[in-house]
PALO-701453 format. One record per residue (C-alpha): residue in one letter; x, y, z. Coordinates in steps of 0.001 Angstrom, whole numbers, plus 500000, padded with zeros to 6 digits. Example, Ala and Ser with C-alpha at 12.3 -4.5 7.8 and 13.67 -1.06 7.14 Angstrom:
REM PALO-701453
A512300495500507800S513670498940507140
***
This chain:
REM PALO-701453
X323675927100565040X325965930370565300X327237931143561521X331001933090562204X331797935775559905X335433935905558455X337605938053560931X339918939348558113X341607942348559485X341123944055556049X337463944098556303X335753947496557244X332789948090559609X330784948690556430X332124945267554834X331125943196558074X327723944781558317X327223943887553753X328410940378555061X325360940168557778X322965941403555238X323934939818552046X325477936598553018X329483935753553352X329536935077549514X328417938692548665X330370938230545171X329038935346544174X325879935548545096X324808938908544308X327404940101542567X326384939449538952X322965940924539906X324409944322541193X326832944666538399X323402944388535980X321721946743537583X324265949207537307X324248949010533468X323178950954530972X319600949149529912X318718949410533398X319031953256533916X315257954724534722X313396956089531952X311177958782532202X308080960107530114X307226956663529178X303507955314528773X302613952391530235X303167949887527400X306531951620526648X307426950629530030X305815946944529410X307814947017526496X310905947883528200X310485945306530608X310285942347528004X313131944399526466X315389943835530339X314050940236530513X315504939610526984X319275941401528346X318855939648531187X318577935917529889X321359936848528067X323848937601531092X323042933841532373X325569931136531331X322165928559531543X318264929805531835X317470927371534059X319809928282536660X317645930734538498X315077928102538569X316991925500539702X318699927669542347X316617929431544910X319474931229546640X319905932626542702X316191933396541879X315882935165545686X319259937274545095X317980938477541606X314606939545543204X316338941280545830X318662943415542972X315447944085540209X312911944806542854X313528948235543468X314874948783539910X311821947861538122X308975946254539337X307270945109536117X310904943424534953X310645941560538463X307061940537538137X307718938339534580X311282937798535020X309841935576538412X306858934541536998X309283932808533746X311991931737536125X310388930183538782X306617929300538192X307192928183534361X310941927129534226X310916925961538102X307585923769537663X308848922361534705X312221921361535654X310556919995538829X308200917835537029X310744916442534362X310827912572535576X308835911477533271X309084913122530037X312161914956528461X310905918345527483X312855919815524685X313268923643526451X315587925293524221X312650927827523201X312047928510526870X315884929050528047X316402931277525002X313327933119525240X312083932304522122X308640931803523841X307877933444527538X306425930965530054X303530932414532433X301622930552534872X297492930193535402X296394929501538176X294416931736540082X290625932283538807X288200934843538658X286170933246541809X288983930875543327X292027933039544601X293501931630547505X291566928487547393X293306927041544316X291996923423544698X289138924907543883X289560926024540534X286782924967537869X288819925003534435X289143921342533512X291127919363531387X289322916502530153X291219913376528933X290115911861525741X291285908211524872X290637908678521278X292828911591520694X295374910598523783X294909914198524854X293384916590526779X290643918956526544X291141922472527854X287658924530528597X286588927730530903X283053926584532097X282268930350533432X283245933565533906X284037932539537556X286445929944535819X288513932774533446X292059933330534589X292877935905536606X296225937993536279X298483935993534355X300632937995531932X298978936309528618X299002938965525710X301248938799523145X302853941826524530X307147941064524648X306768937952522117X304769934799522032X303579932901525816X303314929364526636X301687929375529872X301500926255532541X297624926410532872X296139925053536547X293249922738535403X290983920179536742X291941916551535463X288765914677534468X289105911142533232X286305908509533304X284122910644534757X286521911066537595X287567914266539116X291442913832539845X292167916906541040X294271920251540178X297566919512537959X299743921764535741X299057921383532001X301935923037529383X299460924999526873X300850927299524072X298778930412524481X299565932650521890X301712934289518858X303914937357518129X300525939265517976X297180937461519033X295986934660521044X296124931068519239X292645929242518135X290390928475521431X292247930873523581X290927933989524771X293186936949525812X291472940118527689X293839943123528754X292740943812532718X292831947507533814X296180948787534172X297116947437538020X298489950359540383X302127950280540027X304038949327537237X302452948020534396X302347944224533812X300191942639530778X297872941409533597X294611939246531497X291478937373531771X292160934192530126X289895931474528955X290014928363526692X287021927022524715X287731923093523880X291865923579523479X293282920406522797X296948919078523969X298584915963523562X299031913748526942X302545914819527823X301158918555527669X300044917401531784X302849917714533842X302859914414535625X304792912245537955X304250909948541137X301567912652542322X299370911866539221X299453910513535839X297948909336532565X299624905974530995X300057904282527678X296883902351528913X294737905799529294X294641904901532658X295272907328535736X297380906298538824X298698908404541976X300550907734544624X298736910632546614X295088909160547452X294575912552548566X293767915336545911X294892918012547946X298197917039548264X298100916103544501X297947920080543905X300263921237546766X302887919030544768X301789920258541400X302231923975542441X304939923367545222X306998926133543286X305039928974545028X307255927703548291X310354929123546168X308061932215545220X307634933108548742X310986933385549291X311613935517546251X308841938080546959X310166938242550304X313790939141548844X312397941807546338X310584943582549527X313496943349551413X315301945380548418X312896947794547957X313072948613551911X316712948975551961X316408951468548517X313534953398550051X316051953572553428X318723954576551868X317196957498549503X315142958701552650X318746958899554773X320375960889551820X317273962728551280X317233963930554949X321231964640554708X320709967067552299X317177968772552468X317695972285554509X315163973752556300X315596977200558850X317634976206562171X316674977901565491X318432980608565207X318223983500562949X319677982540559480X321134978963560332X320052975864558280X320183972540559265X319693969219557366X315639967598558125X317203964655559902X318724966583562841X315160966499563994X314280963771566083X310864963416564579X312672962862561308X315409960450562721X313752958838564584X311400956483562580X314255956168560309X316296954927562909X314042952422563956X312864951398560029X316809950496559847X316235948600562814X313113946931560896X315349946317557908X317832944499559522X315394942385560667X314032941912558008X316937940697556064X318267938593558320X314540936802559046X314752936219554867X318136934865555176X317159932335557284X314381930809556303X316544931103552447X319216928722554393X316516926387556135X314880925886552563X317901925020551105X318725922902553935X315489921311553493X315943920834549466X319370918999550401X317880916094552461X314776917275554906X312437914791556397X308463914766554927X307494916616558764X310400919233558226X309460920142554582X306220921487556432X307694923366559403X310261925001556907X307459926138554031X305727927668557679X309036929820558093X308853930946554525X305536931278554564X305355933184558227X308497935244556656X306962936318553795X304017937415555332X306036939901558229X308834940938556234X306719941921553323X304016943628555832X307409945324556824X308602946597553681X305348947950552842X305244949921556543X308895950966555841X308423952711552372X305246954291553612X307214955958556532X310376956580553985X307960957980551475X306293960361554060X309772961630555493X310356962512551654X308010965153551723X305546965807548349X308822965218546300X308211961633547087X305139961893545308X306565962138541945X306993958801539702X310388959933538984X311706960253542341X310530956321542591X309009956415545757X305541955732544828X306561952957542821X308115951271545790X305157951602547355X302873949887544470X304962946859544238X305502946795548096X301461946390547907X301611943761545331X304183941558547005X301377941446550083X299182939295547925X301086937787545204X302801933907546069X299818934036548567X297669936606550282X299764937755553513X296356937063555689X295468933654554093X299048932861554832X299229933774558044X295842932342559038X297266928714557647X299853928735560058X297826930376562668X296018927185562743X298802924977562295X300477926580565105X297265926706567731X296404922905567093X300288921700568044X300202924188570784X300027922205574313X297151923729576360X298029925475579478X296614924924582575X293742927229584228X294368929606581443X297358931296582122X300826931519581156X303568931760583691X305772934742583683X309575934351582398X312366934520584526X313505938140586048X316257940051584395X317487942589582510X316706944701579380X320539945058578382X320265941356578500X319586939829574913X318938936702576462X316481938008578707X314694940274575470X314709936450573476X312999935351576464X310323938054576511X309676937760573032X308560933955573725X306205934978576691X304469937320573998X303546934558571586X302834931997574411X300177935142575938X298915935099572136X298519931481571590X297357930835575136X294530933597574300X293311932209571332X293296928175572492X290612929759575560X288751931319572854X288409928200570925X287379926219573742X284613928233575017X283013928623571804X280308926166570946X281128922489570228X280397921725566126X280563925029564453X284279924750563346X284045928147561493X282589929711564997X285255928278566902X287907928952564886X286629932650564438X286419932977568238X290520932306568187X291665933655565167X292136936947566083X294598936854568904X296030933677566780X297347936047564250X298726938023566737X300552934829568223X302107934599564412X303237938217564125X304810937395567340X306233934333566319X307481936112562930X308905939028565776X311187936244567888X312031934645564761X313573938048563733X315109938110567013X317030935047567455X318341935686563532X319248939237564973X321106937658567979X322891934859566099X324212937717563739X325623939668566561X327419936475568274X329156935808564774X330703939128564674X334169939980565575X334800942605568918X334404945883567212X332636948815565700X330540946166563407X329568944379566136X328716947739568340X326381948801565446X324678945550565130X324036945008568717X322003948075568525X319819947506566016X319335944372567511X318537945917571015X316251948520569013X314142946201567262X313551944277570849X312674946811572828X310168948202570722X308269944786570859X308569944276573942X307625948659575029X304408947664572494X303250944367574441X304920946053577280X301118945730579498X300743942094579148X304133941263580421X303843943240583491X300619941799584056X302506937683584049X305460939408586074X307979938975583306X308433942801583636X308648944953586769X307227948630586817X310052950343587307X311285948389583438X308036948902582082X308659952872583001X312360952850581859X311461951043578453X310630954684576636X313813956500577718X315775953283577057X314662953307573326X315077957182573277X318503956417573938X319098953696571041X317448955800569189X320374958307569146X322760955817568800X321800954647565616X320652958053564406X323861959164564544X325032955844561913X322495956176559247X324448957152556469X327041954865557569X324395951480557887X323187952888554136X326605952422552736X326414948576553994X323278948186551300X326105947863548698X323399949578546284X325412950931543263X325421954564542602X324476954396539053X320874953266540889X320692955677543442X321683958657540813X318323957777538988X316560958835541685X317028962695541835X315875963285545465X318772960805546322X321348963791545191X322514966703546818X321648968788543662X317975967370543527X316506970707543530X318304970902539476X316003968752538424X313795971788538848X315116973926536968X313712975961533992X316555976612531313X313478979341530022X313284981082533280X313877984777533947X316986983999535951X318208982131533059X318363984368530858X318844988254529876X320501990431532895X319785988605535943X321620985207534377X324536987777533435X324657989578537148X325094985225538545X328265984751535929
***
């Protein structure tokens, strides 16, 4: 379905482009978040040590909670919890990392689970105790049915029985110390009753005080991660007891009056999917925060390049870095890449929410594929992105107080966290290849002539690339040997995950194209169509060997393709400041970032330096 954007005369270029980025609603929506960002308490700090800057963000989360009218809106609201990732991302990684991890995994999950049992969550919603979530184990990442702590029932004491059996079995990650205040964590545990393994559900399990672990828990500070600093632990339990409505129960799984258990999922799997479905939500939100640390990195790398100087061709001249093609250029096409990737996160936002509102069983798992698929290329994205921002930024870019470097750090944690981008991808990879028809004999039949100005034609290129991947990998699989389902599905997997970038690619481009349709006749719409046209025809220049060899492109496109991008390229070189102004990013942000200034080189200076003082400072007044 094409979305229209509001034709209102008023509206600027710069407007319409916010509007395709950030939603119609822009003032609803992200509005509140912007505003806090801009504020005081969320200036960057300097000369900090890591657990000042741990302490400061427990010290934002605390602001924070207070700005919201109800806690348990951003964990009730996805659209919410995905806007406010996209605004603290690039502001302060750490602040993001808890803020989510309270919101969504603690709050979320327990708002989700509250059919049978009417939590009192005042302490929760007023921060009076942080929520943090366990899950992941020293030996069981990805594979979280897996996990070997267990929570025995007991009948005599109506309760269970927390316990870490190994070190395999301590918690891996979760921000447990007492750093910020006291934790309550939602603890991933093994549900054994009657000698009966259940399966993995969610247990509520105080962890600690204002300044040390509580009886049977065990708190260990990890290494400090690279990036900003989170109170990352190993966590274990030795024979912690909680009361029965401590498990966070419901028509996936249950303990009685009786002591008895009863599900209405035979299958155990599914038991935990529904137990930790709130990573679905987290998806989404790590793929918001990347998409607002691209668009920062962007937009200081553009203001950066406006106003570095470097010697012209001619004797004494000076132009700005970005005049140079090899400096515009991969800027031009990372806005291309942002676009994208905003608009890919938008979507699969609105097709979750559509989902939420009254999806079908067999939808819910197509839509968390598009999240999960999303996640996985637009956070792949953001980390390419700020590497190539960071690296047109020279050695200042280098510095922690320029910021750049930690963009990067939290662009590499958003890769794993909610899900390992690989695992993720491989998941659907499968999914994908087994509801794949076969084609016959092997091959895949070209798409129909036409042309590269075409956008129809460029949507239908983009589908004969993930068909050529698919196809690829369902040969592979069949001519591997019969009964070794690892062999076979290692003799696919490769050009499988190729078929899924692909996938992620057209994805991109059908939200690009839908964009461009909803926008008035105009400058807007000129700029757009682009970036749109851009992004394509990179895709298709890279895969441009297998569609000449199906036809689908004739040799005299395939040799046009470079200049044709050369060509865009220009185009939207020549816009960059302009498409950074549609970011909407406040200045107070950009201001803390000194290479984003025109006077960065005052940062520099040296108020104790010869040319400060004595006759030389006198000769400059």
């Amino acid at each position: 379905m094409t979305a229209t954007i509001a034709t209102d005369p008023a509206l600027s270029t710069t407007d319409l482009l916010k509007g395709v980025l950030l939603g119609g609603d822009f003032r609803r929506e992200h509005g509140p978040w912007r505003r806090l960002v801009s504020t005081q308490p969320f200036r960057r700090r300097g000369d900090l040590t890591p657990d000042e800057r741990l302490s400061l963000a427990y010290e934002r989360l605390r602001i924070l909670n207070g700005t919201l009218d109800s806690a348990a809106r951003p964990a009730s609201d996805p659209r919410a919890l995905a806007a406010m990732h996209e605004w603290l991302g690039p502001v302060d990684p750490a602040l993001t990392t808890v803020a989510g991890i309270h919101y969504n995994l603690f709050l979320g999950s327990l708002l989700d689970h509250d059919g049978d049992s009417r939590r009192d969550l005042s302490e929760f919603l007023e921060l009076r105790r942080i929520g943090t979530f366990l899950c992941t184990e020293v030996a069981h990442g990805n594979d979280a049915a897996a996990v070997e702590t267990t929570a025995t029932y007991h009948r005599g004491r109506d309760g269970f029985v927390l316990h870490t059996p190994h070190s395999g079995a301590q918690k891996f990650m979760p921000n447990t110390s007492p750093a910020g205040g006291p934790k309550t964590g939602l603890v991933a545990a093994r549900l054994l009753a009657d000698d009966a393994d259940h399966g993995v559900f969610l247990f509520l399990v105080p962890l600690t005080d204002e300044v040390r672990p509580l009886p049977g828990v065990r708190v260990r500070r990890l290494p400090v991660r690279l990036g900003s600093p989170v109170d990352h632990c190993l966590t274990s339990f030795d024979q912690v007891f909680v009361e029965r409505d401590a498990l966070l129960g419901g028509a996936h799984g249950r303990i009685g009056d009786d002591g008895e258990f009863s599900s209405a999922l035979p299958n155990r799997r599914r038991r935990l999917l529904t137990s930790i479905g709130r990573v679905t939500v987290g998806k989404l939100s790590m793929s918001a925060g990347a998409v607002g640390s691209a668009r920062t990195a962007l937009a200081v790398a553009v203001r950066y390049g406006g106003h570095r100087y470097i010697s012209g061709p001619r004797a004494a001249q000076r132009v700005p870095v970005i005049a140079h093609r090899s400096h515009h250029g991969p800027l031009a096409e990372a806005m291309a890449t942002v676009f994208a990737m905003s608009l890919l996160h938008r979507r699969a936002l609105d097709r979750w929410e559509a989902q939420l509102a009254g999806g079908t069983e067999g939808g819910r798992a197509e839509t968390e594929r598009l999240v999960a698929v999303a996640k996985g290329w637009i956070t792949w994205r953001a980390r390419d992105v700020v590497v190539e921002c960071r690296e047109r930024c020279g050695a200042q870019a280098l510095l922690e107080n320029n910021g750049m470097a930690e963009l990067l750090a939290g662009a590499e944690a958003v890769v794993t966290a909610e899900g390992d981008n690989l695992a993720i991808h491989a998941k659907a990879a499968a999914e994908m290849l087994f509801a794949a028809a076969p084609v016959a004999g092997g091959g895949v039949p070209g798409a129909a002539p036409g042309d590269l100005t075409d956008p129809r034609f460029l949507g239908r290129l983009h589908r004969q690339v993930e068909d050529i991947w698919f196809a690829r990998a369902g040969n592979r699989m069949s001519g591997a040997p019969q009964g070794d389902a690892l062999g076979r599905w290692n003799a696919a997997s490769g050009p499988a995950l190729r078929g899924v970038e692909a996938h992620a690619h057209r994805l991109a481009a059908e939200a690009y194209a839908e964009a461009v349709a909803a926008l008035p006749e105009g400058p807007a719409r000129e700029r757009l169509a682009e970036l749109e046209r851009l992004f394509a025809l990179r895709w298709v220049d890279r895969n441009s060997g297998d569609l000449l060899a199906t036809g689908s492109l004739t040799p005299t496109q395939v040799r046009a393709l470079p200049e044709s991008v050369e060509q865009l390229v220009t185009g939207v070189a020549g816009h960059l400041p302009a498409l950074v102004e549609s970011f909407a990013l406040p200045e107070e942000v950009l201001a803390d970032w000194p290479i984003a200034r025109p006077d960065y080189a005052d940062a520099y200076d040296d108020p104790g330096a010869p040319w400060q003082t004595g006759a030389a400072a006198e000769a400059a007044r």
